[in-house]
C-alpha positions in Angstrom: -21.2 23.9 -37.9 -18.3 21.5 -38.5 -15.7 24.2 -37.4 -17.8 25.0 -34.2 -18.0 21.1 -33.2 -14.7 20.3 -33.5 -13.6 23.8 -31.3 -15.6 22.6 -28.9 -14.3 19.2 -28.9 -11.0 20.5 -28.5 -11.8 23.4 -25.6 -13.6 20.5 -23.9 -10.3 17.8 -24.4 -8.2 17.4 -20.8 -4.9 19.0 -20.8 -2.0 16.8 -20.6 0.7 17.6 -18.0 4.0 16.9 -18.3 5.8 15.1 -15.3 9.7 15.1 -15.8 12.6 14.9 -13.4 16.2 16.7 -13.9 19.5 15.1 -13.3 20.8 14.0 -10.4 22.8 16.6 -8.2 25.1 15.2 -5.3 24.7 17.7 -2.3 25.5 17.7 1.2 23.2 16.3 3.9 24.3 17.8 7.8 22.9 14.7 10.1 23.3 14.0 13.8 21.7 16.2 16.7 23.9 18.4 16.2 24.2 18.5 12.7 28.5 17.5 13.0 27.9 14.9 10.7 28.2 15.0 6.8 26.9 12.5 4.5 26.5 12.6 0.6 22.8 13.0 -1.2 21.4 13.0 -4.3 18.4 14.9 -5.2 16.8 16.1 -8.5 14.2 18.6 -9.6 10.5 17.5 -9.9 8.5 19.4 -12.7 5.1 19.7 -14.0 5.1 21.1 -17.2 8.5 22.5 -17.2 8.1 24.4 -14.3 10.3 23.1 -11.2 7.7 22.0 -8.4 10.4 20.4 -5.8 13.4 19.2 -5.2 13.5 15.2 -4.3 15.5 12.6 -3.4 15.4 8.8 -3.4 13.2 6.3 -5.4 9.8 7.4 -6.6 6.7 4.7 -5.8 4.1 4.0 -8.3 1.1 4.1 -6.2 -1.5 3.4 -9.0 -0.9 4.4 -12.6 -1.9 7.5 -12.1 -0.5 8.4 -9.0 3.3 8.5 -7.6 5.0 9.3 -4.3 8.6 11.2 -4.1 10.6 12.3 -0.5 11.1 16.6 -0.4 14.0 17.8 0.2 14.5 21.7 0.3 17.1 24.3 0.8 17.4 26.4 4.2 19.1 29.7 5.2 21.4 28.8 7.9 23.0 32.1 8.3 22.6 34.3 11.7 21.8 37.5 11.2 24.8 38.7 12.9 26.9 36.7 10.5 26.6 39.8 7.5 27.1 37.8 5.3 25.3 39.1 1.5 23.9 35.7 0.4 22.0 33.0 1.8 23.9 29.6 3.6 22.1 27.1 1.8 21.7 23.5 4.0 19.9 20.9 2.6 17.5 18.9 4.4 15.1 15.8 4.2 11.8 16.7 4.5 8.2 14.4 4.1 6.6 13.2 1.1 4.7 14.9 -1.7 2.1 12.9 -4.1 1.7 13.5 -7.6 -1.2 13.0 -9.8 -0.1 12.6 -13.2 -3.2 13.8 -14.9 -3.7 16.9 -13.0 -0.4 17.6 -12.9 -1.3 17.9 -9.1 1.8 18.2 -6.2 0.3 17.8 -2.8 2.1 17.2 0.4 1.2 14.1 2.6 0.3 14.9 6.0 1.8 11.6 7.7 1.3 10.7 11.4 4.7 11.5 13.7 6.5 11.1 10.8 9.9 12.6 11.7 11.8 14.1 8.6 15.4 13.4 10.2 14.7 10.2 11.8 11.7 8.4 9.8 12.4 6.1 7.0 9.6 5.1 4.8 8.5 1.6 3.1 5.6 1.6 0.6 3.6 -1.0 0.2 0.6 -0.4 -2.5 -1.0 2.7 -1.0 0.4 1.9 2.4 3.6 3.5 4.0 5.5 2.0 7.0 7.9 3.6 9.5 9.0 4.2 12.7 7.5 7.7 14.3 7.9 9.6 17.1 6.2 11.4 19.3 5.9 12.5 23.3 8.6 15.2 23.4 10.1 13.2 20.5 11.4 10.5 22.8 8.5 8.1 22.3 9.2 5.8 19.0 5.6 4.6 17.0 5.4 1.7 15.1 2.8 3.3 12.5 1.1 2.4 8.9 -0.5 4.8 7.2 -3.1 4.5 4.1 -3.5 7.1 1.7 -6.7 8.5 2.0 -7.5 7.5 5.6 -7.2 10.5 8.6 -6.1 8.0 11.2 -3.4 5.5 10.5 -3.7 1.8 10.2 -1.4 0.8 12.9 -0.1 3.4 15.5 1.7 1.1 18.3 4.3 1.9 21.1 7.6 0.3 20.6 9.2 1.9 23.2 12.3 4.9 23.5 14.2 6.3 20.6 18.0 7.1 21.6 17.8 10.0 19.6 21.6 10.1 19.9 21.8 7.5 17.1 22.1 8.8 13.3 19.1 8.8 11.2 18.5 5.1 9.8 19.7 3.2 13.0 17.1 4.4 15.4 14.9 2.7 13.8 16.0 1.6 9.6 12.7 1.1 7.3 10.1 -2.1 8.0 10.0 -5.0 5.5 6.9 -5.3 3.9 5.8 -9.2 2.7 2.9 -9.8 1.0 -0.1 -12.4 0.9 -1.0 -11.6 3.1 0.1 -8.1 3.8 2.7 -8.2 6.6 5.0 -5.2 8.2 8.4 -6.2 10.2 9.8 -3.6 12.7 13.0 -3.9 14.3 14.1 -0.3 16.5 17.6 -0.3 17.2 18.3 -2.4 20.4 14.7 -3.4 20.5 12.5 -7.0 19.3 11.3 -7.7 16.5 7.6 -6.8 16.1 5.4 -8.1 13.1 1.9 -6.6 12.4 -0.5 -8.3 9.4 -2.3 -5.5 7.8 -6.5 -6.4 6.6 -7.7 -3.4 4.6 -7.8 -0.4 7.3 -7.2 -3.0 10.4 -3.3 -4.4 11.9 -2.6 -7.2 13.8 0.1 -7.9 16.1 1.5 -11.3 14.9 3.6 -13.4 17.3 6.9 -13.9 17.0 9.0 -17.9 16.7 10.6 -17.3 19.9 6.8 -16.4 22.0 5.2 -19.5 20.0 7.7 -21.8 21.3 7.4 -20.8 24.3 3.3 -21.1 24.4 1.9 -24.7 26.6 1.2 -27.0 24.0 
């Protein structure tokens, strides 16, 4: 009887996964519309168990204890067909985000609203992520705030056209979050400053010094 109870104390115990990252690897990123543009980045493997689940880049965000967020980044075949050649030409690339639930060991990839893997950069805040997005033949820049586990983000406003000429990072470079309350900054290259406060699943637009002063007393 005593062997039997603890057997099934053991078949009924949760398995624990194992989260661990590799080293850091320095690759090449091609950037620019027409990709003419090197710069250097790091990314590292992400593994459950031992098993390699992804390759990521950039600071991981503690969402809760339990649950993390990382930035994909992935290999693709850039060779023609006509090109012969006998191996794959690896280029890396930037792609979305991936949550990771430590006790299930569970990789899932975050569907995020006009996120743009080139262009996009990301701010978490809590469960909350920040950036610029675009959409409407990718011309259209978003101001957007998304909440993890919500279908439709938080904030989703027009802040007018993205040069798209501009290298990743200056279209638009990532909010600033402030806290107490919760408040998101945008600034789009060549554009105003725009300042949202964020209650629960709700934004509002906050105005700037410049419109205040300029409000009849």
């Amino acid at each position: 009887m005593l062997v039997l109870l603890t057997a099934t104390a053991v078949w009924a115990a949760p398995r624990q996964h194992v989260i661990t990252f590799g080293q850091w690897m320095k690759v090449k990123l091609f950037i620019g519309p027409e990709e003419n543009k090197v710069e250097e980045m790091k990314v590292r493997t992400l593994m459950v168990d031992g098993r390699i689940r992804e390759f990521v880049t950039g600071d991981v965000h503690d969402v809760t204890d339990r649950v993390f967020v990382a930035r994909r980044a992935y290999r693709l075949n850039d060779a023609l067909p006509e090109d012969g050649k006998l191996r794959p030409d690896w280029k890396w690339q930037r792609a979305g985000w991936v949550m990771v639930d430590r006790s299930t060991g569970r990789v899932s990839q975050l569907n995020l609203p006009d996120f743009d893997p080139f262009y996009s950069a990301a701010s978490w805040y809590r469960d909350y992520v920040a950036y610029c997005g675009l959409a409407g033949g990718a011309d259209r820049l978003y101001a957007v705030v998304y909440q993890l586990g919500f279908r439709k983000p938080v904030l989703r406003e027009s802040i007018g056209k993205a040069n798209l000429e501009d290298v990743p990072n200056t279209v638009c470079p990532a909010p600033v979050w402030q806290k107490q309350p919760a408040r998101i900054t945008f600034q789009p290259h060549g554009g105003e400053k725009l300042s949202f406060t964020i209650h629960g699943h709700a934004s509002e637009l906050l105005q700037t010094e410049e419109e205040e002063a300029s409000q009849p007393q």
